[in-house]
C-alpha positions in Angstrom: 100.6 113.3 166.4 98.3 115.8 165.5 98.3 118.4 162.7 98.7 122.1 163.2 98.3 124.7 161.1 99.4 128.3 161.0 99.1 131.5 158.5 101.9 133.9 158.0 102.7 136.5 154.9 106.4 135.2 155.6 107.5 132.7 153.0 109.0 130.3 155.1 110.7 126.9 153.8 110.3 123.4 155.4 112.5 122.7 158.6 112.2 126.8 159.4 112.1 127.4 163.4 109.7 130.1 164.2 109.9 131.8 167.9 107.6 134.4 169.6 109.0 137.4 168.9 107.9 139.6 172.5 105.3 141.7 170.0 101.7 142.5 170.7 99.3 140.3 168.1 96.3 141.9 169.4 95.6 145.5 170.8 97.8 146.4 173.1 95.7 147.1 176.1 93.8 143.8 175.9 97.7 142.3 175.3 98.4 143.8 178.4 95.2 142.8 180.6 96.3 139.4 179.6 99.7 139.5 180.3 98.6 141.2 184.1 96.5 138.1 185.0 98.5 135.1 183.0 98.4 132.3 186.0 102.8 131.4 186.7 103.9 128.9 184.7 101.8 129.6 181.7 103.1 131.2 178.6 103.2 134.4 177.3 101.3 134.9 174.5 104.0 138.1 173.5 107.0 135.2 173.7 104.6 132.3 172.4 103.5 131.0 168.6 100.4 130.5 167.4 99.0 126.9 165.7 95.3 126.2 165.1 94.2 122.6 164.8 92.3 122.9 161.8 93.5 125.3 158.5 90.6 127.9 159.3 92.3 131.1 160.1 89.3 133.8 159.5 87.7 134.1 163.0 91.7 134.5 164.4 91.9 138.3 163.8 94.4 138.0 160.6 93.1 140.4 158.2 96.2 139.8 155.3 96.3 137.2 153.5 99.2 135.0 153.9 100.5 131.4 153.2 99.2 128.3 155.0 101.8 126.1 156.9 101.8 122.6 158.4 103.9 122.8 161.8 104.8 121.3 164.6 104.7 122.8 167.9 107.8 122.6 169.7 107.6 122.2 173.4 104.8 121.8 175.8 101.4 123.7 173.9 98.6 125.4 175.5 95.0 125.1 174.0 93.1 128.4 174.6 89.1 129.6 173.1 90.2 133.1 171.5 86.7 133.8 171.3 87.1 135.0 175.3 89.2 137.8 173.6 86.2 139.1 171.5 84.2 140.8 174.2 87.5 142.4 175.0 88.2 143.6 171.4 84.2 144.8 170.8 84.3 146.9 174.0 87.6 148.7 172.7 86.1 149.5 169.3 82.9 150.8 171.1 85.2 153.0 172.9 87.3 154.4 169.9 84.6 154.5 167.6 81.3 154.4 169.2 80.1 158.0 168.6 80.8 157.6 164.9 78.7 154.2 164.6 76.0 154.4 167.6 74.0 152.0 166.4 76.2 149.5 165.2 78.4 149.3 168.8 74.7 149.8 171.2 75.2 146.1 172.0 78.7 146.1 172.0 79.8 145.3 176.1 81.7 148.3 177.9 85.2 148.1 178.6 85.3 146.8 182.8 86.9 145.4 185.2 84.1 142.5 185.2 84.5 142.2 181.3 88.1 142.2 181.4 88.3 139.6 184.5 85.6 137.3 182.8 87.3 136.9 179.6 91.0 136.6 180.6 89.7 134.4 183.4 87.7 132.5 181.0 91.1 132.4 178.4 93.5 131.3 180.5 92.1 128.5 182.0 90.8 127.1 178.2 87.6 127.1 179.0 84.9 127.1 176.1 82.4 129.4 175.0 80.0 128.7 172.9 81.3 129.5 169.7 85.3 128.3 170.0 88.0 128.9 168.4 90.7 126.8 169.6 94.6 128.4 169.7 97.5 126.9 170.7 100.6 128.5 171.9 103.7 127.1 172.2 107.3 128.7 172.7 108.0 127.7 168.9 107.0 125.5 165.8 108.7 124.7 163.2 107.6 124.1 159.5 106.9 121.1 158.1 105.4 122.1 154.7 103.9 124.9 153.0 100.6 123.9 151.9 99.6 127.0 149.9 101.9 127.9 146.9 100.4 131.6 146.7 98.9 134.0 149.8 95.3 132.5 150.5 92.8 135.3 151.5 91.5 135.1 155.5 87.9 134.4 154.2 88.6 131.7 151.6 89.5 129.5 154.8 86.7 130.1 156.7 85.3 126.5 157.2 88.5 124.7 156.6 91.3 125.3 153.9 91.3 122.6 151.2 94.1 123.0 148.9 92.4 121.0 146.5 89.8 123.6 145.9 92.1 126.8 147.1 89.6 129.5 147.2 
């Protein structure tokens, strides 16, 4: 069986069930580009949870720091590259806040219908891009251990989490 990991401020104790709870986890409008084109039968990431296979949470877009779980996905997974959802999320911050930072979003992509089918095209059928970040979703997890006794911040995992040298 393989290890899962996932990061929540929550202080959750072993044996603790944890569903989807039907909210957004990214900005809405890419949530809902998603949603549109999600192939039947797959879940949805609004009713899904969220594991990584390795205890690096800072290219995931959590920005709080939070405790570091071991889980278990209940259920049948789904292994998706969230770094389809990037292009997504640049475009919208060009767009919001372009004319404040010109140069900064210049190479940023525009929001598109070509953009928007690539990358949800590109995440949902788990394909790879060249710099992955591997999510899996399943309908629920539950805890197996907390692995962190205090919040960890996002950037202290980058590379892999090692509570032996916490960060």
């Amino acid at each position: 069986m393989a290890d899962f990991y996932h990061m929540s401020q929550a202080l959750l104790g072993g044996g603790t069930e944890i569903r989807g709870d039907g909210r957004n986890k990214i900005e809405a409008s890419i949530e809902n580009e998603l949603e549109t084109r999600r192939p039947a039968g797959m879940l949805s990431r609004r009713d899904a949870v969220y594991a990584r296979p390795v205890p690096d949470f800072s290219r995931c877009g959590i920005i709080k720091a939070g405790y570091i779980y071991r889980v278990a996905l209940n259920g049948s997974p789904e292994r998706h590259d969230l770094n389809w959802l990037r292009p997504m999320q640049l475009a919208i911050f060009k767009m919001k806040h372009g004319s404040a930072h010109p140069v900064l979003v210049k190479a940023y992509p525009d929001w598109s219908s070509d953009l928007i089918a690539k990358c949800c095209s590109g995440y949902w059928e788990g394909a790879e891009t060249k710099s992955v970040v591997w999510e899996y979703l399943a309908p629920s997890f539950t805890v197996l251990e907390r692995l962190s006794d205090r919040t960890i911040n996002v950037a202290a995992t980058r590379g892999g989490w090692n509570p032996t040298n916490p960060g």
